[in-house]
Every structure is written in structure tokens, then in C-alpha cells.
C-alpha positions in Angstrom: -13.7 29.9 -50.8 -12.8 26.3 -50.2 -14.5 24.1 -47.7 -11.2 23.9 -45.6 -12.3 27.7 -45.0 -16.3 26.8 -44.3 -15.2 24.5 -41.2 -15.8 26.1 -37.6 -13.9 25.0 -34.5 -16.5 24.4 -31.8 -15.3 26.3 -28.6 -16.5 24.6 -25.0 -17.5 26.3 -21.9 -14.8 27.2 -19.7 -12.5 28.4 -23.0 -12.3 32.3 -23.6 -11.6 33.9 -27.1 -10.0 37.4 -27.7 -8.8 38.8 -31.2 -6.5 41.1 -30.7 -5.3 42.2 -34.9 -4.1 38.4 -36.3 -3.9 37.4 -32.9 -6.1 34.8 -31.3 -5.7 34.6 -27.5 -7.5 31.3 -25.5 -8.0 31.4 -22.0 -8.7 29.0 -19.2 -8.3 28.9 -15.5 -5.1 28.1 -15.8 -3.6 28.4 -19.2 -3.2 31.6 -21.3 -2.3 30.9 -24.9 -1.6 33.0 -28.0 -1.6 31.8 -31.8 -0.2 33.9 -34.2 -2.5 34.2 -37.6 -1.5 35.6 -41.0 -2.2 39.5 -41.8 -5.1 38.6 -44.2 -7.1 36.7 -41.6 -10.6 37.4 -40.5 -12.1 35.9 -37.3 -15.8 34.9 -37.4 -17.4 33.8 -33.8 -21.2 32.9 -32.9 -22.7 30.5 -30.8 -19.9 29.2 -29.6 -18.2 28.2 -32.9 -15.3 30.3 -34.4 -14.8 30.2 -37.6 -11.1 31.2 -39.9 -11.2 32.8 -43.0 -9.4 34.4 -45.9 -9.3 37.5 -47.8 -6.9 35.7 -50.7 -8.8 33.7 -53.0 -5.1 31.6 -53.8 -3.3 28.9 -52.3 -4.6 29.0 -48.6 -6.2 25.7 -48.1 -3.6 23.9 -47.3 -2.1 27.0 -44.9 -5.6 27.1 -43.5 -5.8 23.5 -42.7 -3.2 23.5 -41.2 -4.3 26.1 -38.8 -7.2 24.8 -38.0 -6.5 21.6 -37.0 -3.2 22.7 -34.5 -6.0 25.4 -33.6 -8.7 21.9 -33.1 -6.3 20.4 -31.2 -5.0 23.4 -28.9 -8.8 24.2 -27.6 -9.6 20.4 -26.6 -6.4 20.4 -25.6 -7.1 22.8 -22.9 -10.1 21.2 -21.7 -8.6 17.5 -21.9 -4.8 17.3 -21.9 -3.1 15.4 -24.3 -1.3 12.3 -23.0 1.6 10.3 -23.9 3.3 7.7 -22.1 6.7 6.6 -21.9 8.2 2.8 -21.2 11.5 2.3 -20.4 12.3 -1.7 -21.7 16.1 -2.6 -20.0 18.1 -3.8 -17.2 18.8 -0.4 -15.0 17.0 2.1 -16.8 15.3 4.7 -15.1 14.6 8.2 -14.6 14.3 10.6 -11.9 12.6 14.1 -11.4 14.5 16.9 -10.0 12.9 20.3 -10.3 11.9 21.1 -13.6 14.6 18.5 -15.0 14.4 15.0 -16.1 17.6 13.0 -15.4 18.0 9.5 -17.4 19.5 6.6 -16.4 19.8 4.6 -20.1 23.1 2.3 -19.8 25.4 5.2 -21.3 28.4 6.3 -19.3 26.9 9.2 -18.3 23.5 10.5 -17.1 21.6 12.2 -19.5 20.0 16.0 -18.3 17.0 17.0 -19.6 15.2 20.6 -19.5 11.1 19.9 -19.2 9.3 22.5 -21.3 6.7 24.3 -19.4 3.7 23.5 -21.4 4.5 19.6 -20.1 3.4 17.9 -17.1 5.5 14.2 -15.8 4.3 12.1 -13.9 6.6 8.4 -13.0 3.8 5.8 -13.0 5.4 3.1 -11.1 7.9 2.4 -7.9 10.8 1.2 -10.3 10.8 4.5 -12.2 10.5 2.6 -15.5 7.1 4.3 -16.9 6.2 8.0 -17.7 3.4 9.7 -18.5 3.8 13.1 -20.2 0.7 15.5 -20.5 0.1 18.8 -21.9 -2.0 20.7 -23.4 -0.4 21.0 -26.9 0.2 18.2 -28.8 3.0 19.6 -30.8 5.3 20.5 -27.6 4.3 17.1 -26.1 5.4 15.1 -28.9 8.4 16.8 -29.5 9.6 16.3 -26.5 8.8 12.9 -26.3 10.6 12.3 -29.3 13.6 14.1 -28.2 13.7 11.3 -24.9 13.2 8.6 -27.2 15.9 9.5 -29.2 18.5 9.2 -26.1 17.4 5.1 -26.2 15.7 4.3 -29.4 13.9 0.8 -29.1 15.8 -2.1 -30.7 13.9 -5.0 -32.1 16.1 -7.7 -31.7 17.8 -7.2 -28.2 14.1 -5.2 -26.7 16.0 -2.5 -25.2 14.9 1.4 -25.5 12.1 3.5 -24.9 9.4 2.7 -26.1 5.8 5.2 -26.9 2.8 3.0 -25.7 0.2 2.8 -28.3 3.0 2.9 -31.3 3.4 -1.0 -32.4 7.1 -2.1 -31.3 7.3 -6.2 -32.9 10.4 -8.0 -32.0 12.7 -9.6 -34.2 14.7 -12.9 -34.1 17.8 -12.7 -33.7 20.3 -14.9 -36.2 20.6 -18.8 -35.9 23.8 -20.3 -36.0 24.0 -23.1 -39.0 26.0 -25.8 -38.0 
């Protein structure tokens, strides 16, 4: 057994467990969430710490690790949503919130339509619609999908145009001199 396999996930209050076969189910108030193990899985939980672990001897670290940390991250995750937020940088870009839609405004000819997951809270921070905070409980969903806005205006360094994610190091550029 490698030590991947000896680390335990400390569950808080307020978070249930059931195993149900390969199946780990976490529960709150208001979130019910299923992760999918593989078949030679075993479950270990006392005293509030749950513990993972194989019946193969070979090559699961790295599967296990894996596990374990999206598994870390979806139980304080529940109890302290992940955050991300969003800066719009340009002249007339904005967004607006229409039912479980996204609509931005990013300088194209057309505005751009956007289906919000489920697992994802938005919230617009200010009056001018230019800031966007994103909050979920996975980490994996609310990345993604912050990725996939950020890819509609992808921030460029030498005009300072795009979308930026606060907390990621943006650094201008100069732009070309003229020798004359």
C-alpha cells in the first residue's frame, strides 16, 4: 500500500456519507452528490475521517490521488463554495442574467448565449455589469465554465481588452515604437 492510499479525507459536521457498492454519496442541506469509484474500491470511515483504499497492489497511486483530492475538494467544497471571479476589461462589455442564461456583450457582431450549469451560482458585482463572481461547489464544473467565458474574449496584453480571472497575473505589454 502506498501512502497516497494511507491519507484520510476529514469529513465536517453538516456533511453525510453513504456507500452504496463503488458509490460514494455526500449530502448537505442543500446539495446531494454522487462520485463514481472503481469496482476494486473499499471505503473505510471512523471518527469522522474516511479513508479510500485498494484491493490491487499495481499502478493505483496515481488513480487514487487523483480521487482523493477531486474527493478533498468536493467535501470543503460543500461546506465553503469555491469562488471565482470574472473582470470584463473594455469599452461596452457587459453581461446580463436572464434565467438560467448568461448573455455577453464582448464587441462581436453578435451577442453571445450562454447555458449556466447547475452546479454554478452568478452573481454581477457591480452597477456597470463589468464584474462576475461565479461560485459552486465543485471546482472542476466552476473552472470549466469559467474557462469556456474567457475563451469568448481572451485577454490581450498589448491593447488590455478581454476577460480577465482575478487572482491569475495578466502584465501588459508595450506596444511597438515607431523609429523615425
Amino acid at each position: 500500500m502506498t501512502n497516497i492510499l494511507k491519507n484520510k479525507v476529514y469529513v465536517p459536521p453538516g456533511v453525510d456519507l453513504t456507500f452504496l457498492e463503488q458509490n460514494l454519496n455526500l449530502k448537505t442541506n442543500t446539495e446531494n452528490i454522487s462520485i463514481k469509484f472503481p469496482h476494486s474500491t473499499k471505503f473505510v470511515y471512523e471518527d469522522r475521517y474516511l479513508g479510500v483504499y485498494s484491493f490491487k497492489k499495481r499502478n493505483c497511486s496515481a488513480l487514487y490521488g487523483c480521487l482523493l483530492r477531486k474527493l478533498k475538494k468536493l467535501v470543503y467544497g460543500l461546506i465553503i463554495p469555491h469562488q471565482v471571479r470574472l473582470d470584463l476589461l473594455g469599452r461596452g462589455y457587459t453581461m446580463l442574467l436572464q434565467d438560467n442564461k448568461i448573455i455577453l456583450q464582448l464587441g462581436h457582431s453578435h451577442d453571445i448565449v450562454l447555458d449556466v450549469p447547475s452546479t454554478v451560482n452568478i452573481l454581477i458585482i457591480n452597477k456597470k455589469a463589468t464584474q462576475l463572481l461565479l461560485s459552486s461547489y465543485s471546482l472542476e464544473d466552476l473552472t470549466q465554465f469559467a474557462s469556456k467565458v474567457i475563451n469568448f474574449r481572451k485577454p490581450n496584453p498589448y491593447h488590455g481588452r478581454g476577460i480577465i480571472w482575478l487572482g491569475k497575473p495578466f502584465r501588459r505589454k508595450e506596444l511597438k515604437k515607431k523609429n523615425n
